[in-house]
C-alpha positions as CSV (number, residue, x, y, z in Angstrom):
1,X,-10.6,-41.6,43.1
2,X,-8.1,-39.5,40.6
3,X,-6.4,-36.9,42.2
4,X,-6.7,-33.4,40.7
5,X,-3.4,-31.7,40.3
6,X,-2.8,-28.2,41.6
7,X,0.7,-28.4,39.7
8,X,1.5,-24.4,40.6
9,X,0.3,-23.9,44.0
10,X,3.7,-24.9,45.2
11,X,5.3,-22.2,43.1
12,X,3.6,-19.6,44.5
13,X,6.4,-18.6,47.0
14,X,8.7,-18.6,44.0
15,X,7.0,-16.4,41.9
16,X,5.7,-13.9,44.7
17,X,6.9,-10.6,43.4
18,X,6.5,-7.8,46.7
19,X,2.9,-7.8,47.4
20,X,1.9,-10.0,43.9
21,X,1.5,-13.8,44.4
22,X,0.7,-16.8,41.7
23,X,-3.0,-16.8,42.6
24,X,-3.4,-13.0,42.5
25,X,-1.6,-13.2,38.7
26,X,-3.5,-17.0,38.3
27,X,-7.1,-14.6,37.4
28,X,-4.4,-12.8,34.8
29,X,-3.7,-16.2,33.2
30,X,-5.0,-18.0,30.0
31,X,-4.2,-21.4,28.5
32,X,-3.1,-23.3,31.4
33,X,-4.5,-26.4,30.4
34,X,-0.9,-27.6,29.1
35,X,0.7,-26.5,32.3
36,X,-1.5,-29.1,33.9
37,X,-0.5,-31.8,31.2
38,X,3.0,-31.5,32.0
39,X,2.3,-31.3,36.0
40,X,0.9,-34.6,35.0
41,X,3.8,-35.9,33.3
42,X,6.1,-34.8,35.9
43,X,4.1,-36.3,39.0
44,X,4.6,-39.8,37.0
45,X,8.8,-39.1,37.4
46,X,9.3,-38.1,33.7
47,X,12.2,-36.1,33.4
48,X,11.8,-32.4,32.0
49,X,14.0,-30.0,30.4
50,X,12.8,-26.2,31.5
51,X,14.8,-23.3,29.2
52,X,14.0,-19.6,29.8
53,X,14.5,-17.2,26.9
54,X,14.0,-13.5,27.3
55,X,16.1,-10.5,28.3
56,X,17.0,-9.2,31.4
57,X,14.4,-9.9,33.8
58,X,14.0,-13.6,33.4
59,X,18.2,-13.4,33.0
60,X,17.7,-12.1,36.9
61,X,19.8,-9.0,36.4
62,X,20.2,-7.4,39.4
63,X,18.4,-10.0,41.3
64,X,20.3,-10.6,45.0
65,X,18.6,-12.3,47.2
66,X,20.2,-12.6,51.7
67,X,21.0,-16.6,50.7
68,X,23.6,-15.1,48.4
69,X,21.9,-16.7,44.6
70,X,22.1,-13.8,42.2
71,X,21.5,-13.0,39.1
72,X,20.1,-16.5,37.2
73,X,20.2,-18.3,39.9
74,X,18.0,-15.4,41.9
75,X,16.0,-15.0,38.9
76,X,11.8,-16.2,38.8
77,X,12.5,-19.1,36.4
78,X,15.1,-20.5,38.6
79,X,12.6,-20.1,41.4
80,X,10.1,-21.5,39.8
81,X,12.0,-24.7,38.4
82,X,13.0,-24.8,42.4
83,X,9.5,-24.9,43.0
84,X,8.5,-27.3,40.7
85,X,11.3,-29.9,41.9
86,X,9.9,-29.5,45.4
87,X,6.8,-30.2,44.2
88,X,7.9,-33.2,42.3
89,X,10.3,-34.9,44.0
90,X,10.4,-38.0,41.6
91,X,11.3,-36.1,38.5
92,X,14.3,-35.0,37.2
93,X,14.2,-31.1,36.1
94,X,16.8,-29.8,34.2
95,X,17.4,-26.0,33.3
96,X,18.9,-24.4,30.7
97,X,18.2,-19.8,31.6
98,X,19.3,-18.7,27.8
99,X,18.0,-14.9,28.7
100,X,20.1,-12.6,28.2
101,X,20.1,-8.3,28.4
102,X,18.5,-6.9,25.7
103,X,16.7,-10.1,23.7
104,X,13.3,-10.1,22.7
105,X,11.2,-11.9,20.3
106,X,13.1,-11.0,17.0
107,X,16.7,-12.3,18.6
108,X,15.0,-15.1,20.2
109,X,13.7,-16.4,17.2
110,X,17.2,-16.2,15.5
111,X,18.9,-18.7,17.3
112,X,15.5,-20.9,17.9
113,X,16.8,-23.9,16.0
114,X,19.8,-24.2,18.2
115,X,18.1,-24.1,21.5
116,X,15.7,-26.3,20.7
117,X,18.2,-29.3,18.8
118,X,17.8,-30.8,22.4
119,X,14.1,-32.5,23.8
120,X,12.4,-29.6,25.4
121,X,9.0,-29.3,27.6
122,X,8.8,-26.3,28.9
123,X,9.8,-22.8,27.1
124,X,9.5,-20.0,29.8
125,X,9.2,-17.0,27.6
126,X,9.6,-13.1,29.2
127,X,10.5,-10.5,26.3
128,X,8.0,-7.6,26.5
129,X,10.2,-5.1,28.2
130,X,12.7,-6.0,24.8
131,X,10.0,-6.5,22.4
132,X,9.1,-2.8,23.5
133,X,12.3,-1.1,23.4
134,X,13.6,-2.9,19.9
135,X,10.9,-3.9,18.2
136,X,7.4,-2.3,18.1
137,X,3.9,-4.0,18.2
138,X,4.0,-5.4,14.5
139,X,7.5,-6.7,13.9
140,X,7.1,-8.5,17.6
141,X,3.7,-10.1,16.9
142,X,4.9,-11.4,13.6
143,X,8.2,-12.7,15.3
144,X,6.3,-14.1,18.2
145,X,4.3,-16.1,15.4
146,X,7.1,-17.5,13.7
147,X,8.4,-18.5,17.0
148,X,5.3,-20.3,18.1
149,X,5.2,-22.0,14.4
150,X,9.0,-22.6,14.9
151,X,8.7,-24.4,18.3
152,X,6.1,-26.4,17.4
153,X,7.8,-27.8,14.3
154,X,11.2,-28.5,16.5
155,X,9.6,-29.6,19.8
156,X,6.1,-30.3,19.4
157,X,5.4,-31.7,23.1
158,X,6.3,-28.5,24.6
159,X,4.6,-26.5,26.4
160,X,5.2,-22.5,26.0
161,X,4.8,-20.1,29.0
162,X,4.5,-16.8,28.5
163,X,4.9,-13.8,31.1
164,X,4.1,-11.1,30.1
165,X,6.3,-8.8,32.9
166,X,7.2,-5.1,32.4
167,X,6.6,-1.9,34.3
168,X,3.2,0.1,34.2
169,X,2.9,2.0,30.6
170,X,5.9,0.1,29.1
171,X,4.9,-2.0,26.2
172,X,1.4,-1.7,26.4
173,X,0.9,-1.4,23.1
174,X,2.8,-4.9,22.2
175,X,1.5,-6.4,24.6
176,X,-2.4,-6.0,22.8
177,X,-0.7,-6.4,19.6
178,X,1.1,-10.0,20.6
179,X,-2.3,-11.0,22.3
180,X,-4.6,-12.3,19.2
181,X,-1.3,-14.5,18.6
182,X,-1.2,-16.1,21.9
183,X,-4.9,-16.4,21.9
184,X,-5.0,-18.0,18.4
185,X,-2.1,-20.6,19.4
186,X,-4.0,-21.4,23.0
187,X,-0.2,-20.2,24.7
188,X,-0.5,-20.8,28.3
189,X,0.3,-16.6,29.2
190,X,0.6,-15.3,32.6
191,X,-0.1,-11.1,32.7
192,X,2.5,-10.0,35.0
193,X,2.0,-6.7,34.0
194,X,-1.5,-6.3,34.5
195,X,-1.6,-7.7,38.0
């Protein structure tokens, strides 16, 4: 009998923001179906190269947490990627956090090429708190295209993950704006915000 893979249960103490967990935000999600794909991959022991691009928030600014990891190594994707290696013992997960203060979509995309010249999997992607500061709805839904096309054409095995994490009223209308993208592309997204 084949096991069925619950590849993010285990990550739910990683991404628990105050009184938010993974399965609370999990009704918030759409697309996961590649998520499971590489869960798959990495319960076999294939190696996986995670990068995180976004601003502030997935950088982990101001993040401190009592075991003294700040900053990136505080931050949700490194939690998660901690998660995931617990829940995968036999693969090797490496992680590149390229976020930086300040980046969304259109910056992203401008230095795309260069991130992805290595073999990527998994693209954790958290800009909407930039893409509504900088950008506005229309030039970040057409740069979140071109990013999707991009990534596909550079590293067409990975998977994309979009959270979509900023505070109540802030980037409400990008967020409806970069949704038909997402939704056209099938990109697994995970609705911080609304949850």
């Amino acid at each position: 009998m084949r096991r069925r893979l619950r590849p993010l249960d285990s990550a739910c103490p990683a991404l628990a923001f105050r009184h938010v967990s993974l399965h609370a935000g999990a009704a918030l999600a759409r697309f996961f179906e590649s998520l499971v794909a590489l869960s798959q991959r990495l319960a076999a022991g294939h190696s996986a190269r995670v990068i995180t691009l976004g601003g502030s928030v997935p950088y982990g600014n101001n993040c401190f947490r009592p075991s003294g990891e700040s900053y990136r190594a505080c931050s949700w994707p490194a939690r998660l990627v901690h998660a995931l290696r617990g829940a995968f013992p036999s693969a090797t997960i490496t992680h590149d956090n390229l976020a930086s203060g300040g980046n969304g979509v259109v910056h992203i995309l401008s230095t795309l090429g260069i991130v992805l010249r290595e073999r990527t999997d998994l693209i954790l992607l958290d800009s909407l708190v930039n893409d509504a500061w900088r950008s506005g709805s229309t030039q970040a839904s057409q740069a979140l295209e071109a990013l999707l096309r991009t990534a596909r054409a550079l590293a067409p095995t990975a998977t994309v993950l979009v959270v979509e994490a900023a505070a109540p009223g802030l980037g409400d209308e990008v967020q409806r704006a970069k949704r038909p993208v997402l939704e056209h592309y099938k990109v697994a997204t995970l609705d911080w915000k609304s949850a």
